[in-house]
VEXKOL-153465 format. One record per atom (N, C-alpha, C): residue in one letter; x, y, z. Coordinates in steps of 0.02 Angstrom, whole numbers, padded with zeros to 5 digits, always signed. Example, Ala and Ser with C-alpha at 12.3 -4.5 7.8 and 13.67 -1.06 7.14 Angstrom:
% VEXKOL-153465
A+00660-00284+00390A+00615-00225+00390A+00660-00165+00390S+00642-00112+00354S+00684-00053+00357S+00645+00002+00394
This chain:
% VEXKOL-153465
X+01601+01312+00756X+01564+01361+00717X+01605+01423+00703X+01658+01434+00735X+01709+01492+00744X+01739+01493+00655X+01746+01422+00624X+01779+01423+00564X+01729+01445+00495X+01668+01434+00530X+01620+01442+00479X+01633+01502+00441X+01615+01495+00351X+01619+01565+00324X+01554+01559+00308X+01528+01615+00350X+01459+01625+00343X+01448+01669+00269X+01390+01673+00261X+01368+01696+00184X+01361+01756+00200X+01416+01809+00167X+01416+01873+00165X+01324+01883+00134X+01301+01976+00143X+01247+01985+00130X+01216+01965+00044X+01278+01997+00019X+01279+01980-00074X+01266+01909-00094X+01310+01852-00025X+01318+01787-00050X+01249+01759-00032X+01215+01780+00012X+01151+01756+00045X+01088+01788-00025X+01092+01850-00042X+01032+01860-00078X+01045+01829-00122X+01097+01806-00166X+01109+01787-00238X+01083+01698-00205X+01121+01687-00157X+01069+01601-00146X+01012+01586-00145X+00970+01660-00094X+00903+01655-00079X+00857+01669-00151X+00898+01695-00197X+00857+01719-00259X+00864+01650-00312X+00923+01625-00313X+00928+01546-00348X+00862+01480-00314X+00870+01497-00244X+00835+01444-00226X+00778+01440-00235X+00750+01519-00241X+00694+01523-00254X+00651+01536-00301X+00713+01539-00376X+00686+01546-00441X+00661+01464-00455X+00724+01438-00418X+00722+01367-00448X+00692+01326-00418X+00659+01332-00369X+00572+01310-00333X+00517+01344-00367X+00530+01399-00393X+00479+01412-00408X+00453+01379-00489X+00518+01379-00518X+00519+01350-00590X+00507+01275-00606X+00523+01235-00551X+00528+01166-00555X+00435+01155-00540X+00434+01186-00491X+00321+01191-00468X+00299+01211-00546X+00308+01246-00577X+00271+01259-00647X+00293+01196-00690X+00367+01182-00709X+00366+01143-00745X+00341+01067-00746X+00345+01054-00668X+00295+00987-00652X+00218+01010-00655X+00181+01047-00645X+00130+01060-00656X+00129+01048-00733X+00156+01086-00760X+00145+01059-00841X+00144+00997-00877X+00192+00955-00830X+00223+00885-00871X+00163+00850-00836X+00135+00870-00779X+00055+00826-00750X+00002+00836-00800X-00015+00877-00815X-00042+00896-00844X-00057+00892-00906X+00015+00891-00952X+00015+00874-01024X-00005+00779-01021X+00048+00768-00981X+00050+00675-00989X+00059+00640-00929X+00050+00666-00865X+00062+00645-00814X+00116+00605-00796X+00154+00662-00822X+00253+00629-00786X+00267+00655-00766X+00318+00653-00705X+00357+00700-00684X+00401+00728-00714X+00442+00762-00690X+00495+00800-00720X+00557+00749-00732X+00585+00718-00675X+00607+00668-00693X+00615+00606-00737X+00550+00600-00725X+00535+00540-00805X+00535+00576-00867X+00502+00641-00882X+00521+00668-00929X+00589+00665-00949X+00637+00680-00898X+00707+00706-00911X+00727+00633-00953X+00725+00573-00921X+00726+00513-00916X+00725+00522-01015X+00665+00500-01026X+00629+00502-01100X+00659+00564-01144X+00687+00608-01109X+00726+00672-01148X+00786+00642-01174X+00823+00609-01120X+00893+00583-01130X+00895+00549-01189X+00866+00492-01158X+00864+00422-01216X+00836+00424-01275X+00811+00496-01285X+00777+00514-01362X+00825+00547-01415X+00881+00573-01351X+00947+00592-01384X+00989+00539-01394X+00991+00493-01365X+01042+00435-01373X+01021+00402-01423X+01097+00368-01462X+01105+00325-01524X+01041+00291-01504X+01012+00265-01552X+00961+00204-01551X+00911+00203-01481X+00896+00262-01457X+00853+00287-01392X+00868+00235-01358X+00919+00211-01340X+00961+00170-01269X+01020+00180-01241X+01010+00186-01189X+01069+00195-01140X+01059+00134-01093X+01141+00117-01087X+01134+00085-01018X+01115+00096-00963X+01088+00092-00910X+01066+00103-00842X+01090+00160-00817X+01179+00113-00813X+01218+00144-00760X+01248+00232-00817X+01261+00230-00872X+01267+00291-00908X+01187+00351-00900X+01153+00304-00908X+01082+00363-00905X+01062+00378-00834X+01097+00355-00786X+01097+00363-00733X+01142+00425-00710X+01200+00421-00717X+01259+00492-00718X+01210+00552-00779X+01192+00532-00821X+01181+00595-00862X+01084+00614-00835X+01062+00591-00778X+00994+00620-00777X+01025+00637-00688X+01087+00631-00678X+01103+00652-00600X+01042+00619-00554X+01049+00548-00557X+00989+00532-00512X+01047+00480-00481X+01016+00421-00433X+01045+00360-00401X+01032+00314-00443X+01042+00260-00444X+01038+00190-00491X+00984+00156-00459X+00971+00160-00394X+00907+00147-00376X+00846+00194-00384X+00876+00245-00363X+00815+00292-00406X+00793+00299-00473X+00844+00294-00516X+00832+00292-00590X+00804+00212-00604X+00814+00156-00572X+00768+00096-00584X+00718+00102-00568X+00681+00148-00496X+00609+00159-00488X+00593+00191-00518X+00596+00231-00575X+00572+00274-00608X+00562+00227-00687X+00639+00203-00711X+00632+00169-00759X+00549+00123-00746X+00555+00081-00696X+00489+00040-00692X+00417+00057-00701X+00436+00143-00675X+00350+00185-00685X+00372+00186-00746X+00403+00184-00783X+00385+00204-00862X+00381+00138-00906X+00420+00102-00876X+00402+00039-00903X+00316+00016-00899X+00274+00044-00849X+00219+00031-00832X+00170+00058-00887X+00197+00128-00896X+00163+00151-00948X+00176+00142-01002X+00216+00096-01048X+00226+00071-01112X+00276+00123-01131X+00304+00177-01114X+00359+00227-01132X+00436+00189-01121X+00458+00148-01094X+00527+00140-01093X+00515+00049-01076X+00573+00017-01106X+00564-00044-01097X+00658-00054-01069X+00650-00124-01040X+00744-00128-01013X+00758-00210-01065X+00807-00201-01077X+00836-00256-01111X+00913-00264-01083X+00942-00322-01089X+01004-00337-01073X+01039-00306-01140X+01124-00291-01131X+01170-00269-01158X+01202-00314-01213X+01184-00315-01274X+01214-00339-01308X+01287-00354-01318X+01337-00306-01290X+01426-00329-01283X+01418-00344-01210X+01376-00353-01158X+01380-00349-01095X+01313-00388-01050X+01326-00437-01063X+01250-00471-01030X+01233-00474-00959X+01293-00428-00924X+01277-00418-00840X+01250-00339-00857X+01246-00303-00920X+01229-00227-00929X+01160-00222-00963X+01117-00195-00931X+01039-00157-00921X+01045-00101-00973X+01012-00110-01013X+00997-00052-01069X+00932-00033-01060X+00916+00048-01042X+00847+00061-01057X+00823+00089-01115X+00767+00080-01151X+00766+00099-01220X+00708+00134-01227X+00688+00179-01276X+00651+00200-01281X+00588+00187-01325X+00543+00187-01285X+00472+00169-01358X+00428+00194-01383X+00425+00149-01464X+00375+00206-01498X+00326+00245-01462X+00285+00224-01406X+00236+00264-01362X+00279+00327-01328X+00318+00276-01307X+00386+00338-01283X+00405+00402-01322X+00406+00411-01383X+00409+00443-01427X+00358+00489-01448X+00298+00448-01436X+00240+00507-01472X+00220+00536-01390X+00233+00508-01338X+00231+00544-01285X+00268+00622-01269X+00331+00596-01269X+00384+00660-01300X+00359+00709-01353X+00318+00697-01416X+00336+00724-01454X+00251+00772-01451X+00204+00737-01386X+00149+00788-01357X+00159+00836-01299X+00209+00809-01250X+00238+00855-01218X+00283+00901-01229X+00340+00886-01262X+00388+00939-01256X+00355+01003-01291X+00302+01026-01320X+00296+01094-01332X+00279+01146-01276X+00234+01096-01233X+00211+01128-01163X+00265+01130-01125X+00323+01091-01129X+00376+01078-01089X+00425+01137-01115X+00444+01166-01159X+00480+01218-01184X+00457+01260-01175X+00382+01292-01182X+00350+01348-01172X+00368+01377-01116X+00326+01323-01065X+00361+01340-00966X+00429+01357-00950X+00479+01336-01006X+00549+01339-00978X+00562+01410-01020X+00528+01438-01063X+00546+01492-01118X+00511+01556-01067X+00427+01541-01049X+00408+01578-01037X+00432+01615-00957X+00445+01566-00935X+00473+01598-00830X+00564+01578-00837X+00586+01561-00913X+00655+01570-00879X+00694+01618-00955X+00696+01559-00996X+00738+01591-01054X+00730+01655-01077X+00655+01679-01099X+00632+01750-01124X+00645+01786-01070X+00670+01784-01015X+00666+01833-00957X+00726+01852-00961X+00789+01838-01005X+00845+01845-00993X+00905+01869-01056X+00923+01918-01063X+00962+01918-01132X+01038+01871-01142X+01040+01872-01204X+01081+01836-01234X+01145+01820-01176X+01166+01883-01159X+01227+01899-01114X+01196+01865-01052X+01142+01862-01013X+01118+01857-00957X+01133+01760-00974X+01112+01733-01023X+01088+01655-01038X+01164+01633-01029X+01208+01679-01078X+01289+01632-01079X+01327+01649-01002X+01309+01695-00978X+01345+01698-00892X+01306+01639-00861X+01242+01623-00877X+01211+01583-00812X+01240+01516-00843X+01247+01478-00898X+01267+01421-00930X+01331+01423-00887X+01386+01462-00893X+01445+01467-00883X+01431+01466-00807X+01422+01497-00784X+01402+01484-00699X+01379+01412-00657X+01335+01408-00714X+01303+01324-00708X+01335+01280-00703X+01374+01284-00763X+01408+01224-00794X+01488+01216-00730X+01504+01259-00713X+01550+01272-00676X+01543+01246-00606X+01489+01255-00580X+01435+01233-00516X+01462+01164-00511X+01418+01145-00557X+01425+01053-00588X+01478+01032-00602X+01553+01065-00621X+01575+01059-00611X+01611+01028-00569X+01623+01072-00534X+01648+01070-00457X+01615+01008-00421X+01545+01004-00433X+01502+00949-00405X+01524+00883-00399X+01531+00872-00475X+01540+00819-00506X+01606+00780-00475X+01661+00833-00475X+01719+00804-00456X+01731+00794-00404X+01684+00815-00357X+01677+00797-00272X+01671+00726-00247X+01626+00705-00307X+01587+00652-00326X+01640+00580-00339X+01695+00621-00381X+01763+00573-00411X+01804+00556-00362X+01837+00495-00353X+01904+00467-00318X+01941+00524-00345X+01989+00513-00300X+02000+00511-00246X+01980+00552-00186X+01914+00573-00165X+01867+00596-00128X+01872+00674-00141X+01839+00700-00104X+01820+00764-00103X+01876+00835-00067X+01870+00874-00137X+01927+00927-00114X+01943+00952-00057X+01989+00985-00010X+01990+00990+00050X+01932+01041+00076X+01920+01110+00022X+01902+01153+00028X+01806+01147+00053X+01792+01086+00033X+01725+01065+00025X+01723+01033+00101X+01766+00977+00103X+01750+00950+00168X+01754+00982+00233X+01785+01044+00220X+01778+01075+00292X+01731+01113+00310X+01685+01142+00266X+01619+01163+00264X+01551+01106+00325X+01499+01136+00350X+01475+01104+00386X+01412+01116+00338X+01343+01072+00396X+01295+01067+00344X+01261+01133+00323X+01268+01166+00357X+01228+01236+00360X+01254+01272+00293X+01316+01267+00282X+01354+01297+00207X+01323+01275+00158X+01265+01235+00141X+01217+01218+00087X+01188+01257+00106X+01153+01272+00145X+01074+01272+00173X+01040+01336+00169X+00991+01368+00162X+00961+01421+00156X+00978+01455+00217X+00996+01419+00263X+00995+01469+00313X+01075+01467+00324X+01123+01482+00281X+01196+01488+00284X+01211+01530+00310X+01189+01576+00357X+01208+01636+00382X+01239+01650+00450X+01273+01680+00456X+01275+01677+00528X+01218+01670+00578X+01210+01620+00621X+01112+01665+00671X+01141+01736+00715X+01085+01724+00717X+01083+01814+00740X+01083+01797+00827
C-alpha cells in the first residue's frame, strides 16, 4: 500500500462529482426508456447503434465493441429484443460462422417513440447544463478516458502504468484511509 498514489483532494472531488453525476443521470435516463417503451438503456443503446448502421445490421461481434458490452452480454440482451419483435439475428452473408443482428421495422417505430423522451433527459440534466466550451472539454476528456481504456483492452496487454495500480485506484474510495 506504501506505492499507492492515493487521490490527491482535487483528484477525489472531481471523481466523487463524475460518479455521481453519472449515477445520477443513468437513474433518470432508465427511468425514461421504462417508461417510454420499457427498455433499458442498454437495449436502447443496442437499437441506437444498428439504426446507424448500413442496412440496420451489424455483426454480433462489431456491435458488441461499439455498445462496450461482452458478447455474452450483448446475446442476452440481443434475445430480450428479439422477444419483443425489435431486433432479429441472421447468419452473415460473406461469413456463415458470422451472426448479424438487424434491426426491425417494430424496431424502428420503437426508436422513433422513444428517442424524443430519450434526448430530452440527456438535454435536460446534462447538455443544457453546460456551454459550448464546457461540452468540447468533456468530449475531449471522454474520448481520451476511452481511450486509454480501450487500449488496455488491446494485445499486447496492458500498459505498465495501469497494472501497478491496485483495486482501490478505481474505486470511490481511492483515498488514502484515514
Amino acid at each position: 500500500m506504501k506505492d499507492t498514489r492515493w487521490l490527491s483532494e482535487v483528484e477525489l472531488e472531481a471523481w466523487i462529482a463524475y460518479v455521481t453525476a453519472t449515477h445520477l443521470l443513468e437513474r433518470r435516463v432508465e427511468e425514461q426508456l421504462k417508461a417510454d417503451s420499457g427498455l433499458t438503456h442498454a437495449q436502447y443503446e443496442i437499437l441506437a447503434k444498428l439504426s446507424a448502421a448500413p442496412e440496420r445490421r451489424l455483426r454480433m461481434t462489431e456491435l458488441a465493441r461499439k455498445t462496450v458490452v461482452s458478447k455474452s452480454g450483448l446475446t442476452y440482451q440481443i434475445g430480450q429484443l428479439e422477444k419483443l419483435g425489435l431486433v432479429e439475428r441472421t447468419t452473415c452473408p460473406s461469413d456463415e460462422r458470422g451472426v448479424l443482428a438487424v434491426l426491425t421495422e417494430e424496431g424502428v417505430r420503437c426508436l422513433e417513440r422513444t428517442a424524443p423522451g430519450h434526448v430530452a433527459v440527456v438535454r435536460a440534466f446534462l447538455i443544457d447544463q453546460l456551454t459550448p466550451e464546457e461540452l468540447r472539454a468533456m468530449a475531449r476528456i471522454m474520448s481520451k478516458a476511452a481511450a486509454v481504456m480501450r487500449a488496455a483492452d488491446e494485445p499486447p496487454g496492458r500498459p505498465a502504468s495501469l497494472s501497478r495500480r491496485g483495486p482501490a485506484a478505481g474505486g470511490p474510495d481511492a483515498v488514502r484511509p484515514s
